[in-house]
MARROSE-959005 format. One record per atom (N, C-alpha, C, CB): atom name; residue number from 1; x, y, z; residue in three letters. Coordinates in steps of 0.001 Angstrom, whole numbers. Atoms other than C-alpha are relative to their C-alpha. Glycine has a CB too. Example, Ala and Ser with C-alpha at 12.3 -4.5 7.8 and 13.67 -1.06 7.14 Angstrom:
2
  atom  seq        X        Y        Z  type
     N    1      890    -1190        0   Ala
    CA    1    12300    -4500     7800   Ala
     C    1      900     1200        0   Ala
    CB    1     -992       27     1246   Ala
     N    2     -820    -1190      -60   Ser
    CA    2    13670    -1060     7140   Ser
     C    2     -770     1090      730   Ser
    CB    2      414      462    -1415   Ser
//
This chain:
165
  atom  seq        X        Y        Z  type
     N    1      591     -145     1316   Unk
    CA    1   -55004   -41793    49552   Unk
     C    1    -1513     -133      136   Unk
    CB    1      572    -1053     -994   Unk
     N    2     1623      114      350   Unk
    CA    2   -58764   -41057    48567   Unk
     C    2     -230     -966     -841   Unk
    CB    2     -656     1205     -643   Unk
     N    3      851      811     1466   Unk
    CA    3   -61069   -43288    46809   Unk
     C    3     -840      981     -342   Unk
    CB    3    -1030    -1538      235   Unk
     N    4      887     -447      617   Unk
    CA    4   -63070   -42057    44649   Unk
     C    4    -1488     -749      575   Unk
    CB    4      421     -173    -1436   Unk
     N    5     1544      150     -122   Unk
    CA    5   -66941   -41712    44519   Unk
     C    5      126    -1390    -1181   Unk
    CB    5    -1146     1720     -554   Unk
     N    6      202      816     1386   Unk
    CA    6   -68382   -44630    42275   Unk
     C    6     -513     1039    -1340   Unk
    CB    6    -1313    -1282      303   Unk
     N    7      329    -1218     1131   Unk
    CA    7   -68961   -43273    38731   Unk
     C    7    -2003      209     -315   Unk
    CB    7      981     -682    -1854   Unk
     N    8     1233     -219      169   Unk
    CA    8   -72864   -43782    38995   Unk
     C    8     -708     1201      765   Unk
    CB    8     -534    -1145      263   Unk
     N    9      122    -1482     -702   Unk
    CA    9   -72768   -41001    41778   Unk
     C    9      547      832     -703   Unk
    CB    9      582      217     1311   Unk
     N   10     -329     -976      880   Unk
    CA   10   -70475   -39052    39306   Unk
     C   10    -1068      534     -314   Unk
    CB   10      669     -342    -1040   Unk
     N   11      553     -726     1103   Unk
    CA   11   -73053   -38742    37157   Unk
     C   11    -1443      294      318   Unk
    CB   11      141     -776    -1315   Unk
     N   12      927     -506     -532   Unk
    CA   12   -76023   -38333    39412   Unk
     C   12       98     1681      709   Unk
    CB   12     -267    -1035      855   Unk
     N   13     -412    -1236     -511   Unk
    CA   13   -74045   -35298    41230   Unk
     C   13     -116     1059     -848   Unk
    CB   13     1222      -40      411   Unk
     N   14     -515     -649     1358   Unk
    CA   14   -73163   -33657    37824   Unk
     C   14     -332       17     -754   Unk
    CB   14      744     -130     -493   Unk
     N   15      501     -293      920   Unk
    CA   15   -75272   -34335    35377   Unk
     C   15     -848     1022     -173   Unk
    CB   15     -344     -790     -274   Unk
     N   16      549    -1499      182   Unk
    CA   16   -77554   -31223    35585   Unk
     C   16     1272      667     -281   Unk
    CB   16     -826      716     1371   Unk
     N   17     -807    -1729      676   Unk
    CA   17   -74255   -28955    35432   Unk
     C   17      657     -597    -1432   Unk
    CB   17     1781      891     1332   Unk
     N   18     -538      351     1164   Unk
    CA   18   -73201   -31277    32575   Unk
     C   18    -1288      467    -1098   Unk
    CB   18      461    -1670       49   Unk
     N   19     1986     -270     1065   Unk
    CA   19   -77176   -30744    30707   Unk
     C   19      606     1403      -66   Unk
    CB   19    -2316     -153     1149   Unk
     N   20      -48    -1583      -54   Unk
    CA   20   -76489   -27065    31501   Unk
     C   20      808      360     -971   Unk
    CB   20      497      651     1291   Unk
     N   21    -1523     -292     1147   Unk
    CA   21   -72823   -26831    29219   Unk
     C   21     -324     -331    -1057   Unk
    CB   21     1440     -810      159   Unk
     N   22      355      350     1312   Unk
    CA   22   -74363   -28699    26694   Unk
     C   22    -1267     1025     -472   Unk
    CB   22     -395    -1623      -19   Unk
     N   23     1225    -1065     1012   Unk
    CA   23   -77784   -26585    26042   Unk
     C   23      459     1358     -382   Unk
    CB   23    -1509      414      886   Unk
     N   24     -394    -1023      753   Unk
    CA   24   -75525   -23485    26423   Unk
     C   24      866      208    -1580   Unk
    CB   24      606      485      895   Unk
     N   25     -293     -173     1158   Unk
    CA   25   -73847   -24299    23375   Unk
     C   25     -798     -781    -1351   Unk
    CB   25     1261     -249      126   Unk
     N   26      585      987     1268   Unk
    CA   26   -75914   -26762    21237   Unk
     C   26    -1626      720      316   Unk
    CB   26      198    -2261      289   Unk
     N   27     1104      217      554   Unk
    CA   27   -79857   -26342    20324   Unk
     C   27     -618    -1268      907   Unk
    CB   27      231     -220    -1543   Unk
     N   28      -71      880     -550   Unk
    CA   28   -82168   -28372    22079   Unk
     C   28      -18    -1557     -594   Unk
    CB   28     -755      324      706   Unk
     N   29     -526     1301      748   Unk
    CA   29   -81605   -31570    19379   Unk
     C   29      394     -608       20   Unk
    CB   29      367     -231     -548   Unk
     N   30    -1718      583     -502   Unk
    CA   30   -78296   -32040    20231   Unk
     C   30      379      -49     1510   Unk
    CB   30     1269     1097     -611   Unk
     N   31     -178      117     -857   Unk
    CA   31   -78321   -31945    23798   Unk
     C   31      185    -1187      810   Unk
    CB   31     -537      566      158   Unk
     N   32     -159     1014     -910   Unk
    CA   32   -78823   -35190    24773   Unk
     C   32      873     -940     -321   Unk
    CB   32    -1069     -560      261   Unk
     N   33    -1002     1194      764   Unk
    CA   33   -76682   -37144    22357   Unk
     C   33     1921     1246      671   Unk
    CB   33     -558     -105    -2861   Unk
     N   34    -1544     -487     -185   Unk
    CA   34   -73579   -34390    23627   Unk
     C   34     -173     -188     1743   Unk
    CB   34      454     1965     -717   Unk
     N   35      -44      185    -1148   Unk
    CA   35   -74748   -35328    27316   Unk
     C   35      542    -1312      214   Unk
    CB   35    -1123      248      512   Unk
     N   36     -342     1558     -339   Unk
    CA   36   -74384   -39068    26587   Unk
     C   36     1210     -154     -509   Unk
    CB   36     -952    -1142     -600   Unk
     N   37    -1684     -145      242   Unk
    CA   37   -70983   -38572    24783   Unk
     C   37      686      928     1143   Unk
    CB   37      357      798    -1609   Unk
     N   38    -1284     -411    -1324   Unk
    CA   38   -69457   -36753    27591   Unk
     C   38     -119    -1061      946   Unk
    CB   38     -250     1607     1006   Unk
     N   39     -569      898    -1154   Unk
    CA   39   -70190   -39408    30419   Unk
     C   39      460    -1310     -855   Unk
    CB   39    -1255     -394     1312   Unk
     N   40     -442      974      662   Unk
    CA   40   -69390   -42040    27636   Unk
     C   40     1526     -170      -63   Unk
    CB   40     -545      111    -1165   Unk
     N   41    -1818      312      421   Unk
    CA   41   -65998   -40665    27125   Unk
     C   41      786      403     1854   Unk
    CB   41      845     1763    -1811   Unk
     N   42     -290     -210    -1182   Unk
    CA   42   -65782   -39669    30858   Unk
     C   42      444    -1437      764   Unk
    CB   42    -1159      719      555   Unk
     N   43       76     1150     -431   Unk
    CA   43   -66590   -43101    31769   Unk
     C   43     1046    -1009        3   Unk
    CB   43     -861     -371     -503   Unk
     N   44    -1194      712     -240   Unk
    CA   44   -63769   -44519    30385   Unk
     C   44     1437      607      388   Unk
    CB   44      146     -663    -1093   Unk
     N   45     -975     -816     -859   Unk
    CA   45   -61180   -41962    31667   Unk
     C   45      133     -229     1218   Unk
    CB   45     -212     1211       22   Unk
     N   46      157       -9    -1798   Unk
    CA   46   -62684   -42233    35229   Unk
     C   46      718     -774      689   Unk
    CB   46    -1291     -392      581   Unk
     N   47    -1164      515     -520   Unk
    CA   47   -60169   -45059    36367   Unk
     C   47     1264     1049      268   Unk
    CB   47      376    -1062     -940   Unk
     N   48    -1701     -763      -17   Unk
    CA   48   -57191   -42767    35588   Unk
     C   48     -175     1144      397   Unk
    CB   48      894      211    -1416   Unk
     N   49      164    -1273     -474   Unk
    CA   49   -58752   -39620    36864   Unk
     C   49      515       41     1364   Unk
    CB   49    -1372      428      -83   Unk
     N   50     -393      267    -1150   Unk
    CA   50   -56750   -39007    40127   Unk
     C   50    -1234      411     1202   Unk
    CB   50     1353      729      101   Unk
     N   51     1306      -95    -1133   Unk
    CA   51   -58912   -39152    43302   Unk
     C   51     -338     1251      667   Unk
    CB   51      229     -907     1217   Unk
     N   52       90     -907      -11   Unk
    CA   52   -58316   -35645    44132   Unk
     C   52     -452     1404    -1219   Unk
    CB   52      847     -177      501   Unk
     N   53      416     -573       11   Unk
    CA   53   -59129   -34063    41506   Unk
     C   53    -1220      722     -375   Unk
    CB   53      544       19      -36   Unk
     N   54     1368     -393       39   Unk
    CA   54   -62031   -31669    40529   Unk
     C   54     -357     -317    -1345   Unk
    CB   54     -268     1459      371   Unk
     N   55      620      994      846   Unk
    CA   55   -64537   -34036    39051   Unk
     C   55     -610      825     -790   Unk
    CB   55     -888    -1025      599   Unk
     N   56     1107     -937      305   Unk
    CA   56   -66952   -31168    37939   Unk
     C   56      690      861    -1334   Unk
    CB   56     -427     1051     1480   Unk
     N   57     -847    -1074      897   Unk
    CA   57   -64454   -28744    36115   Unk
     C   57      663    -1224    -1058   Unk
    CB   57     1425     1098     1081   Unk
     N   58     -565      867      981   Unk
    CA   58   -63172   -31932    34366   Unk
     C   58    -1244     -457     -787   Unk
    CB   58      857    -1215      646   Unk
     N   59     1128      202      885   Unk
    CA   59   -66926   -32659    33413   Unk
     C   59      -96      923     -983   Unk
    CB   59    -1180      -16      646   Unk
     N   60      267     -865      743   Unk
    CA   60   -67154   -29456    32290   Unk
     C   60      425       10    -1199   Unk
    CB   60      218      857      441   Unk
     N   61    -1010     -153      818   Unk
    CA   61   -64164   -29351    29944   Unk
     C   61     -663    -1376     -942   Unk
    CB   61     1673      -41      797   Unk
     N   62      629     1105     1260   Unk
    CA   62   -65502   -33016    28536   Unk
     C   62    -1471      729     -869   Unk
    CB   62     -656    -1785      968   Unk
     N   63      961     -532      753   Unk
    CA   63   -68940   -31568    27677   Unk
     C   63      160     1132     -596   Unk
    CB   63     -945       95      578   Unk
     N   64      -99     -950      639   Unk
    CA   64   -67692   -28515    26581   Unk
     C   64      387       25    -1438   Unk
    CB   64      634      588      628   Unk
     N   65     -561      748     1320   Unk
    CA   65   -65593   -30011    24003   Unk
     C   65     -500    -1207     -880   Unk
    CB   65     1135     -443      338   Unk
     N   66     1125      950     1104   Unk
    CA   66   -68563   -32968    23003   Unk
     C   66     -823      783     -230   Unk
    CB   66     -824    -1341      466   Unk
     N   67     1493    -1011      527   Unk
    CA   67   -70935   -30175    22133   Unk
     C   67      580      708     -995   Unk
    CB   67     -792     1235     1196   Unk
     N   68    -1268     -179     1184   Unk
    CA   68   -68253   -28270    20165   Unk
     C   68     -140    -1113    -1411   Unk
    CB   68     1712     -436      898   Unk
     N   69      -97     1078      717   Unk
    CA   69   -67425   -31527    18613   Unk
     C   69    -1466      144     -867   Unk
    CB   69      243    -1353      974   Unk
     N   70     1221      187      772   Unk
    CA   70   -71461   -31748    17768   Unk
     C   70     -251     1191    -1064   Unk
    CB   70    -1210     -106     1012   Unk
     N   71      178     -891     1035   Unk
    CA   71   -71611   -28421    16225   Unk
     C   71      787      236    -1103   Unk
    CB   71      -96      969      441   Unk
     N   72    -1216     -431      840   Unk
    CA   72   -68453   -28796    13992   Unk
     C   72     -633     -838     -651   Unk
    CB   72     1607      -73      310   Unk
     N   73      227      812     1137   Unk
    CA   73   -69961   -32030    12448   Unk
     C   73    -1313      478     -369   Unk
    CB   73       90    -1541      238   Unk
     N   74      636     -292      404   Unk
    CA   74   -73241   -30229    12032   Unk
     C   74      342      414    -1289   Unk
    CB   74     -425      501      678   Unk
     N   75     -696     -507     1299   Unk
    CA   75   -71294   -27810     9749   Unk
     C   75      582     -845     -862   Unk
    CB   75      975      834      242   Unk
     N   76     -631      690      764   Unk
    CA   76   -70110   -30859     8197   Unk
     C   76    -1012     -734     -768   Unk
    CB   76      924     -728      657   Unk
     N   77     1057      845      724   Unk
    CA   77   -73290   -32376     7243   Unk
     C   77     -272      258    -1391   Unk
    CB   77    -1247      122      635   Unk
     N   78      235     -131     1356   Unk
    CA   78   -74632   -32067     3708   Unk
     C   78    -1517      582      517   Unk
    CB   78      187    -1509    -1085   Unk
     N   79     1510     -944     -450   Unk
    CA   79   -78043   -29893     3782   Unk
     C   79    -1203     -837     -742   Unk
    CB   79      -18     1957     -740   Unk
     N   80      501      425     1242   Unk
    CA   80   -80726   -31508     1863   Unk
     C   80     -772      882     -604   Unk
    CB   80     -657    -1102       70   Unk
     N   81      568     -729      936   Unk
    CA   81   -82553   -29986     -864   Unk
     C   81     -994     -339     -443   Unk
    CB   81      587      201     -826   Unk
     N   82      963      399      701   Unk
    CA   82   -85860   -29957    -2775   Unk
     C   82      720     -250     -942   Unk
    CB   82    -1053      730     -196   Unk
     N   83     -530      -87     1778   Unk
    CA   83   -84392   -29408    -6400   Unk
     C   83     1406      101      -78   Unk
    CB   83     -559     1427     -927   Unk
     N   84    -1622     -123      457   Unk
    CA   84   -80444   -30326    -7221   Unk
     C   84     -381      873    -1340   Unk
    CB   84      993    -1771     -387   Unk
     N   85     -103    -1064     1628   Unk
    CA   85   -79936   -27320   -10470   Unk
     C   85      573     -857     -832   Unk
    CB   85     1078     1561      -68   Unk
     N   86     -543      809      841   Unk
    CA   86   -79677   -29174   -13559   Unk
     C   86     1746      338     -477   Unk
    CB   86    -1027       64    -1151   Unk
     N   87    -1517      -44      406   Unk
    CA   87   -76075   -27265   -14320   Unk
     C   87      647      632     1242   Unk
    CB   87      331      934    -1444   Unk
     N   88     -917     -709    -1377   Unk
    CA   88   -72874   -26209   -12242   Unk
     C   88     -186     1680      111   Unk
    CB   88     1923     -297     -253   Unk
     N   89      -53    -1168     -446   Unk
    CA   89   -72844   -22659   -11303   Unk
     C   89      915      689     -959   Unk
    CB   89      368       23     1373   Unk
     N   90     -602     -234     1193   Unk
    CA   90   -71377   -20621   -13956   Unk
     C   90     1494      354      565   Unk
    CB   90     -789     1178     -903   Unk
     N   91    -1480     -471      -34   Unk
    CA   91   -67873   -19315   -11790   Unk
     C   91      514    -1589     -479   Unk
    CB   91      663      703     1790   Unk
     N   92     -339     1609      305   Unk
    CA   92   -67105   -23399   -11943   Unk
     C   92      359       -9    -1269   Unk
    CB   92    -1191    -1096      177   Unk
     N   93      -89      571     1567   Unk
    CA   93   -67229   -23343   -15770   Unk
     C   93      888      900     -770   Unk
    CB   93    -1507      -41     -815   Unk
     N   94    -1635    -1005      778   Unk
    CA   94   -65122   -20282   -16725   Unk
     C   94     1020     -366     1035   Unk
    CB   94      -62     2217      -57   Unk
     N   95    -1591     -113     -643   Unk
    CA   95   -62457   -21117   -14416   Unk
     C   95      139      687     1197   Unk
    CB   95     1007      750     -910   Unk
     N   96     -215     -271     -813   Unk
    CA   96   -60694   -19819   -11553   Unk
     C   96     -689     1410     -257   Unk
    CB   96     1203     -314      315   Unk
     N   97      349    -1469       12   Unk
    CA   97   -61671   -16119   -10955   Unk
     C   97     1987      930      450   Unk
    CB   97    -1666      255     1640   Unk
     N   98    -1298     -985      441   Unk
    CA   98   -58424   -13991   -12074   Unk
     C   98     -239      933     1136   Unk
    CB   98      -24      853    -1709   Unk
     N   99     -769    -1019    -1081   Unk
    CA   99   -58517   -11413    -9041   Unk
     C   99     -195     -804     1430   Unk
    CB   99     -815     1776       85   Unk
     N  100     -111      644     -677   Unk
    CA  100   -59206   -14177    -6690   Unk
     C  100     1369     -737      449   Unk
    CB  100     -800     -480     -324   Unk
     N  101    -1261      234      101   Unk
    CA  101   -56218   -15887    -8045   Unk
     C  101     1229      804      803   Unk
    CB  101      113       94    -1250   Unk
     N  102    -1508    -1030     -484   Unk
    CA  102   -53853   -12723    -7592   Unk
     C  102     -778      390      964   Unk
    CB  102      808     1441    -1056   Unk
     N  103       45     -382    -1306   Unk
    CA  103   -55232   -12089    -4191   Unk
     C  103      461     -881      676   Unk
    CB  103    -1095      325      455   Unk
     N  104     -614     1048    -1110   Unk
    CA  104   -54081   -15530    -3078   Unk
     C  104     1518      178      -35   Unk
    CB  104     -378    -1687     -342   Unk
     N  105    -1055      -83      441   Unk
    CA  105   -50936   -14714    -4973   Unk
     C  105     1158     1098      898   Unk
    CB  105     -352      303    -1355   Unk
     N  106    -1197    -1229    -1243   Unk
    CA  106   -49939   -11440    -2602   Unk
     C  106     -304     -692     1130   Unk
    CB  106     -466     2081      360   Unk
     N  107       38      430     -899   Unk
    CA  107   -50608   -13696      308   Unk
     C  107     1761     -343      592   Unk
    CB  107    -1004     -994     -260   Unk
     N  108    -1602      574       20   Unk
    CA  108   -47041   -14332     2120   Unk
     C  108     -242    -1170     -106   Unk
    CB  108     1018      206     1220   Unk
     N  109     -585      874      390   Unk
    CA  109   -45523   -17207     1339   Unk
     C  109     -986    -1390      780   Unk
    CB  109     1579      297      333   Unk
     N  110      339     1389     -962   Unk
    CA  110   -46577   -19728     4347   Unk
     C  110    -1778      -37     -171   Unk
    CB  110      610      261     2071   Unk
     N  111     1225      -81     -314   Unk
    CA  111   -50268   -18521     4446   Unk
     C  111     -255     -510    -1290   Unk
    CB  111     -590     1287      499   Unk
     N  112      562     -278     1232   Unk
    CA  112   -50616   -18645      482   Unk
     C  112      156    -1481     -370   Unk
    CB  112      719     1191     -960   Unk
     N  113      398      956      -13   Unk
    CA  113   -49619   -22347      649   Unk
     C  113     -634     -532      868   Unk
    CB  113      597     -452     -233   Unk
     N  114      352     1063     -900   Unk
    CA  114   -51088   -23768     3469   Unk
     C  114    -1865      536     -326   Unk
    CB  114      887      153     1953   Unk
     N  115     1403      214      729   Unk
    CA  115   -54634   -22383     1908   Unk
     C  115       13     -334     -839   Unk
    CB  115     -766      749     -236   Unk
     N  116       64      616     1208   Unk
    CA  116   -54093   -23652    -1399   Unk
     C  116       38    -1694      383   Unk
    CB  116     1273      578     -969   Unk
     N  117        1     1899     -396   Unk
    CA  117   -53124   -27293      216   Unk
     C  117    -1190     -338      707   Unk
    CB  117     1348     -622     1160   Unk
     N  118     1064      536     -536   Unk
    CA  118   -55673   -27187     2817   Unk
     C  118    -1560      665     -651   Unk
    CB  118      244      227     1556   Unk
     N  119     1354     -811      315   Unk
    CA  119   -58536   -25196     1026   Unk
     C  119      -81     -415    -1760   Unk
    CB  119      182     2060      407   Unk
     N  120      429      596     1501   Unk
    CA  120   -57728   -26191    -2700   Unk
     C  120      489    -1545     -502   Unk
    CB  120      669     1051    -1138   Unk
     N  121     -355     1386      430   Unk
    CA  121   -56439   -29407    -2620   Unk
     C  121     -672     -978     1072   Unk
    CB  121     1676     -204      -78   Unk
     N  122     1335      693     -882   Unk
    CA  122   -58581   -30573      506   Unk
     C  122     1214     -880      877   Unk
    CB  122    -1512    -1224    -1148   Unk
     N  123    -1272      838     -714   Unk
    CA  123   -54789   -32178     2436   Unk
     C  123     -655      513     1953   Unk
    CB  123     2244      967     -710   Unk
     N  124      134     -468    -1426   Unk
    CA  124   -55819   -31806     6403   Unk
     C  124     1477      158      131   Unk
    CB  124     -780    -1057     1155   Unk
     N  125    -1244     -903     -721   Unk
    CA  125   -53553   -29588     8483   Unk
     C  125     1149     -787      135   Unk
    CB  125     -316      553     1512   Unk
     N  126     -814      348     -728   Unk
    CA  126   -51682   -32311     9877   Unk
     C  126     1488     -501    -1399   Unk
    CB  126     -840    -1223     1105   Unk
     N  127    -1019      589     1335   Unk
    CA  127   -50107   -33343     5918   Unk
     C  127      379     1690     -501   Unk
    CB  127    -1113    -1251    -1622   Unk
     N  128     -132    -2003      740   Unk
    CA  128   -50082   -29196     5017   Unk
     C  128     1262      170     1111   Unk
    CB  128    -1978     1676      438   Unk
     N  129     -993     -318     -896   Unk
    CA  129   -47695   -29091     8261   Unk
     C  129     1392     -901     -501   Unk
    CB  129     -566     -350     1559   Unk
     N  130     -957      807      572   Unk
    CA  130   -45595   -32114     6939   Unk
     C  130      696      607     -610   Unk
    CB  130     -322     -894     -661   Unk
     N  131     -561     -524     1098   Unk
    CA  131   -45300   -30080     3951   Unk
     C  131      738     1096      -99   Unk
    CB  131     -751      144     -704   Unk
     N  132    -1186    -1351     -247   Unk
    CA  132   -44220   -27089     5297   Unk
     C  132     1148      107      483   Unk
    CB  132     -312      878      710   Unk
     N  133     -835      525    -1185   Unk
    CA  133   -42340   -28400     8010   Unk
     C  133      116     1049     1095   Unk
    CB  133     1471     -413     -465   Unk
     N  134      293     -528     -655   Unk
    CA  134   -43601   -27167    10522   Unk
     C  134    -1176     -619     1682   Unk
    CB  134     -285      795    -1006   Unk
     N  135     1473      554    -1337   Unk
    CA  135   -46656   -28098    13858   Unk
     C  135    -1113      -24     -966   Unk
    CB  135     -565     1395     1621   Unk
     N  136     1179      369      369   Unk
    CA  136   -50189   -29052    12801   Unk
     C  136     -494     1348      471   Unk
    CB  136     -591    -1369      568   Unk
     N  137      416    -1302     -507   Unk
    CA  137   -51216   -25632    15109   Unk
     C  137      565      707    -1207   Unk
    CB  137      583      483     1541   Unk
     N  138     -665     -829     1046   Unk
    CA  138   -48726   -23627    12515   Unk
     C  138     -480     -249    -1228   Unk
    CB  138     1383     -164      -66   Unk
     N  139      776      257     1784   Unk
    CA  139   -50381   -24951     9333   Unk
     C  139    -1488      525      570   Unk
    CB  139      -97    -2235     -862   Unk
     N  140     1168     -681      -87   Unk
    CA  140   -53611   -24452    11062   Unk
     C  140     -445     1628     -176   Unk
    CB  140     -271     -352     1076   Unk
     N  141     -592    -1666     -336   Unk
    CA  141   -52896   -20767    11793   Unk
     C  141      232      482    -1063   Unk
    CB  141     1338      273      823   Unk
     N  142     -670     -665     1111   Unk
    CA  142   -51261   -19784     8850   Unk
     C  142    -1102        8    -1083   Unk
    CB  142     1391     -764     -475   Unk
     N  143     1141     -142     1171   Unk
    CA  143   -54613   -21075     6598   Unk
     C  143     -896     1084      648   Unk
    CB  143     -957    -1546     -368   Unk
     N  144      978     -656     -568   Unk
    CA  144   -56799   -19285     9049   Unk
     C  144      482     1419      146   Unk
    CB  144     -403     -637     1237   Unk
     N  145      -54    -1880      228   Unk
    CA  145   -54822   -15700     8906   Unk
     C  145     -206     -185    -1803   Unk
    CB  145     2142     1083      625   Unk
     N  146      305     -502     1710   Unk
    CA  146   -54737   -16322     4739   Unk
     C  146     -979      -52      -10   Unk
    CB  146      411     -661    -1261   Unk
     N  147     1019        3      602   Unk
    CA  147   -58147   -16805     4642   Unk
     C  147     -762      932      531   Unk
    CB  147     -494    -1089      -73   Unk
     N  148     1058    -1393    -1042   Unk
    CA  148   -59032   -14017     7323   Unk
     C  148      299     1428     -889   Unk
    CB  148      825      387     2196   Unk
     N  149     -137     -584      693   Unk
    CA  149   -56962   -11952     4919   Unk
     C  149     -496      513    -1455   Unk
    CB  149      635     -262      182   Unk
     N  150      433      113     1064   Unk
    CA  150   -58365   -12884     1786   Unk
     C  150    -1318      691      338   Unk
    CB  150       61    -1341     -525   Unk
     N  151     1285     -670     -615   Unk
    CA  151   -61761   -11711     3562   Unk
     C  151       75     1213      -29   Unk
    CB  151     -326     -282     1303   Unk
     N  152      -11    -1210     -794   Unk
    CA  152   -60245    -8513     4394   Unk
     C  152      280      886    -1604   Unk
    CB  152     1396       69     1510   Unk
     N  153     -762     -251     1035   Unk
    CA  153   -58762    -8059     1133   Unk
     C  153     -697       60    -1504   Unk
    CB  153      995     -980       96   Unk
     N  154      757      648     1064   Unk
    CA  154   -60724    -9886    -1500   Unk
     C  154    -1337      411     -265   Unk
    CB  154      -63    -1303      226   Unk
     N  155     1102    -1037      -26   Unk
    CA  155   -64182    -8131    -2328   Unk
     C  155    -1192    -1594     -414   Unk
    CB  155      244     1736    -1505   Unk
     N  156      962      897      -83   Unk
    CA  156   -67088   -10957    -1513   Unk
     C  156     -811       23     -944   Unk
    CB  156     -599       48      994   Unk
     N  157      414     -231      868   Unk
    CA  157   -69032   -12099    -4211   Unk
     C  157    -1777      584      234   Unk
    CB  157      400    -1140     -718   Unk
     N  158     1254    -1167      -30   Unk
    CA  158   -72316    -9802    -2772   Unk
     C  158      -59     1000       92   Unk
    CB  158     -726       57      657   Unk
     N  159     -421     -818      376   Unk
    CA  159   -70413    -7268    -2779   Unk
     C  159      285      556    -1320   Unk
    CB  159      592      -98      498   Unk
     N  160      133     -806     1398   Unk
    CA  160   -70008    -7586    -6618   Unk
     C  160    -1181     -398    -1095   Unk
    CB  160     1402     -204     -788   Unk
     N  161     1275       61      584   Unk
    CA  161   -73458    -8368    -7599   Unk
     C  161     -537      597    -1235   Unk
    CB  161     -681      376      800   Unk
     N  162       -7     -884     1225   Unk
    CA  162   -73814    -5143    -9243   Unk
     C  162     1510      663    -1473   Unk
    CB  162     -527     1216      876   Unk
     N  163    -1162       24     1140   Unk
    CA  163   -70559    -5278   -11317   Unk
     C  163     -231     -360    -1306   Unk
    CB  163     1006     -856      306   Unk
     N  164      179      747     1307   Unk
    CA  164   -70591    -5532   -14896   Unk
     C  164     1014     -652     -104   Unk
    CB  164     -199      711    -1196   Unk
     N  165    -1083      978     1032   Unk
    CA  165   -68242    -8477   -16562   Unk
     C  165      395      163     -720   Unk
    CB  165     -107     -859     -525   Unk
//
């Protein structure tokens, strides 16, 4: 049996190709906080990592997936603003939008709930799968073709700009 390297050589060997995975997907902002979360979460794996195998391609895969990670909670942030608009947006105040509605309505069956649970009622995948009875992947899936559909289907609201009401 091999021993392993210590993990302070890990991360002297590897950290350039780990810097590298992270700037190709993040901005340079985020680079260093998705460099220090990969050997963070590496760090404590590294006991159980077997001594054979490849340390590098397993770096990779960690930083690939903490930079990911960083750009998903970007999209999650709140933006800030000069001026909040003193009122809501006028679709908000009349109501649903009637061909929105019946476009979710010809959706099949599985897709047409698992976007209404996870997209109008705000339930993550893993309670939308409960509900269906079904995998957490299969609820995922099923919102992400209804809503690729609804796209395909549904006529974007800059598309009806020039519409009269």
């Amino acid at each position: 049996m091999t021993s392993k390297e210590p993990f302070e050589t890990v991360v002297a060997v590897h950290g350039a190709t780990v810097l590298r995975v992270c700037r190709a997907v993040l901005g340079p902002g985020d680079v260093d906080d998705a460099w220090s979360e990969t050997f963070l979460s590496a760090m404590r794996a590294y006991p159980d990592l077997p001594a054979d195998a490849n340390v590098e391609a397993w770096l990779v895969t960690i930083a690939h997936r903490k930079a990911i990670d960083v750009v998903r909670a970007a999209g999650r942030r709140a933006i800030p603003t000069e001026q909040i608009p003193d009122t809501a947006a006028t679709p908000a105040l009349d109501g649903p939008d009637p061909g929105l509605v019946e476009a979710v309505t010809r959706l099949p069956a599985k897709q047409r709930h698992a976007v209404v649970y996870h997209y109008v009622a705000g339930l993550p995948h893993v309670e939308v799968a409960a509900i269906l009875g079904g995998s957490t992947d299969a609820a995922r899936r099923a919102a992400a073709d209804g809503i690729a559909t609804l796209r395909r289907t549904y006529p974007p609201i800059t598309a009806r700009k020039g519409e009269n009401r």
